[in-house]
N, C-alpha and C positions, 0 to 999 in steps of 0.2 A: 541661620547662622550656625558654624559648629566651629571646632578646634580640632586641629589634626595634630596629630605623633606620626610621624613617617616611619620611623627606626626601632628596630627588635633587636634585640640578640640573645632573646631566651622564649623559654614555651614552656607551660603547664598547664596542670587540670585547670586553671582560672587564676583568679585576683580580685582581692580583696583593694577597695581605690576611694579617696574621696576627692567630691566636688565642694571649694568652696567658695560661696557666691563671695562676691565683692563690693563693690557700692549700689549694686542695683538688684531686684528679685529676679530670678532666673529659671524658667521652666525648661526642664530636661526633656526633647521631644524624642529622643531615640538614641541608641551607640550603636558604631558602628566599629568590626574588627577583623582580623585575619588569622589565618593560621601560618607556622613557622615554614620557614623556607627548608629548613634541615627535616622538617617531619616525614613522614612517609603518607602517601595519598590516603592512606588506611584511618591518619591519625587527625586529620581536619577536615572528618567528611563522616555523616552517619553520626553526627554527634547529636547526646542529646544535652542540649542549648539551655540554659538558666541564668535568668538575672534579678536577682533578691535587691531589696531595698532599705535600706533602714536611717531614721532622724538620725543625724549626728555624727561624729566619728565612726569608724568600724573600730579601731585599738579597742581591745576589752570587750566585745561581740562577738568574734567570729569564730567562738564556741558555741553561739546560744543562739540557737534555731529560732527559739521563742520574740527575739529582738528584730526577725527580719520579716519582710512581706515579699512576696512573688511577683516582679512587672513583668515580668513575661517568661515561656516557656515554650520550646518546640522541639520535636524529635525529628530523629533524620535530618537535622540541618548539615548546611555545609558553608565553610567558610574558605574565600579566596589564599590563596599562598601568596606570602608577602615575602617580598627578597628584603636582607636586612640592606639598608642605606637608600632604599625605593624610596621615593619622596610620590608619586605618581598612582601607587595603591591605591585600587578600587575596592576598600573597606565593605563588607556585606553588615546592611542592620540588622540587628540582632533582636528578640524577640523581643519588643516593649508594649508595654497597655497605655496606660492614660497618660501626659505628661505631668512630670514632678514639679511642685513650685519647692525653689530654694531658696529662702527671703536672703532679704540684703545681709551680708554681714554673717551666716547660716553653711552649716554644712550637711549634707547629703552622703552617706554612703553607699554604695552598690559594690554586689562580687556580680559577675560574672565566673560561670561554672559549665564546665566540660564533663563527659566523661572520660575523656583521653588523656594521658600524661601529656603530651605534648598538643594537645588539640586548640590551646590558645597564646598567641602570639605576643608575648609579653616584653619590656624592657630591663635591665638589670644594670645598676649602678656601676662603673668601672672602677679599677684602685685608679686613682689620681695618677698614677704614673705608667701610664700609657701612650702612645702615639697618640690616639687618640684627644690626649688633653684639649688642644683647641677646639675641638668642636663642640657648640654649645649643648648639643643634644645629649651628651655625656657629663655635664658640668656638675659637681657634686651635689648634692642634692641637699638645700638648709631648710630645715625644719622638716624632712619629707616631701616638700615641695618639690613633684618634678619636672612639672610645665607648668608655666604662667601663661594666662590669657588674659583678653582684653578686661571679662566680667566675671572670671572665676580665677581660682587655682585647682588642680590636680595633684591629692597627697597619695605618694606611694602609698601600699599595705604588704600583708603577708599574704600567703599562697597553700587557697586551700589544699586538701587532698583529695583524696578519691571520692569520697562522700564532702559534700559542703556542711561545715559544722561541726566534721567530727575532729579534724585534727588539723593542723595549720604549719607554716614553716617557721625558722624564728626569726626575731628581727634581720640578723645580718645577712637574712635571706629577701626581704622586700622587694616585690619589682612595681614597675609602674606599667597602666594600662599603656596601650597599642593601640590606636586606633581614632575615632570621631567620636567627641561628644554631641551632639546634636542641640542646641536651643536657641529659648526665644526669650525676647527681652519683655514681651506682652503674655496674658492667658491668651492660647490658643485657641482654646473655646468660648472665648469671650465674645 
């Protein structure tokens, strides 16, 4: 099973995101993302790839190194160029180790980290008064919430920098992840 975000219209070093389960426990088996269509081939290729993990919200973490653990890591990765409004992106997985259980009811947070300012394909809230307004994929965002799925939600965060940990954007900066969350409604290793 997974949950797609088709639509970007922004890019940075990563993002800070949570998943939260909903009536049933839900193991995170991998994400999958792109890089921005505006970047330059330089900036979503040769990357090196990091996805931290940590129990609970990320708000009030994502200073403290000490709060996160490593599910995966790779250099020299490379991510697909995603056109904003492609519904049809072929998302590349990104580096994960074992999958996460997030019980029912439970949130999960993960950043995903670049070294490139522009090397991950992010989405960003619009002002409400946009052409744009009708389309749901833009629709304000309540509580943070910025996609709803069948057995989670997805809460925007902030936007590391250059180093994961060291310094962050500020709220009215928020984007929401890009891309596939990957799960299963069973242990996979079960």
């Amino acid at each position: 099973l997974h949950h797609r975000r088709p639509r970007t219209t922004n890019a940075n070093w990563g993002v800070f995101f949570d998943v939260v389960a909903k009536d049933k426990d839900v193991w995170v088996t991998g994400l999958r993302a792109g890089g921005h269509s505006f970047a330059t081939y330089d900036e979503y290729t040769r990357l090196h790839m990091r996805v931290y993990t940590t129990d609970g919200p990320a708000k009030g973490k994502e200073l403290d190194s000490s709060a996160w653990s490593l599910a995966g890591e790779e250099k020299d990765f490379k991510l697909p160029r995603v056109e904003v409004g492609d519904s049809t992106t072929n998302y590349y997985s990104l580096p994960f180790g074992d999958p996460i259980k997030i019980p029912a009811g439970a949130t999960r947070s993960f950043c995903v980290h670049t070294d490139k300012q522009r090397g991950l394909a992010l989405r960003r809230k619009l002002n409400f008064h946009t052409r744009l307004d009708s389309d749901p994929t833009f629709k304000e965002w309540v509580d943070g919430v910025t996609d709803e799925g069948m057995h989670f939600n997805l809460v925007s965060g902030l936007v590391p920098g250059k180093e994961p940990f060291a310094s962050v954007s500020g709220e009215s900066n928020a984007r929401a992840f890009v891309g596939v969350v990957e799960y299963d409604l069973k242990d996979p290793k079960a």
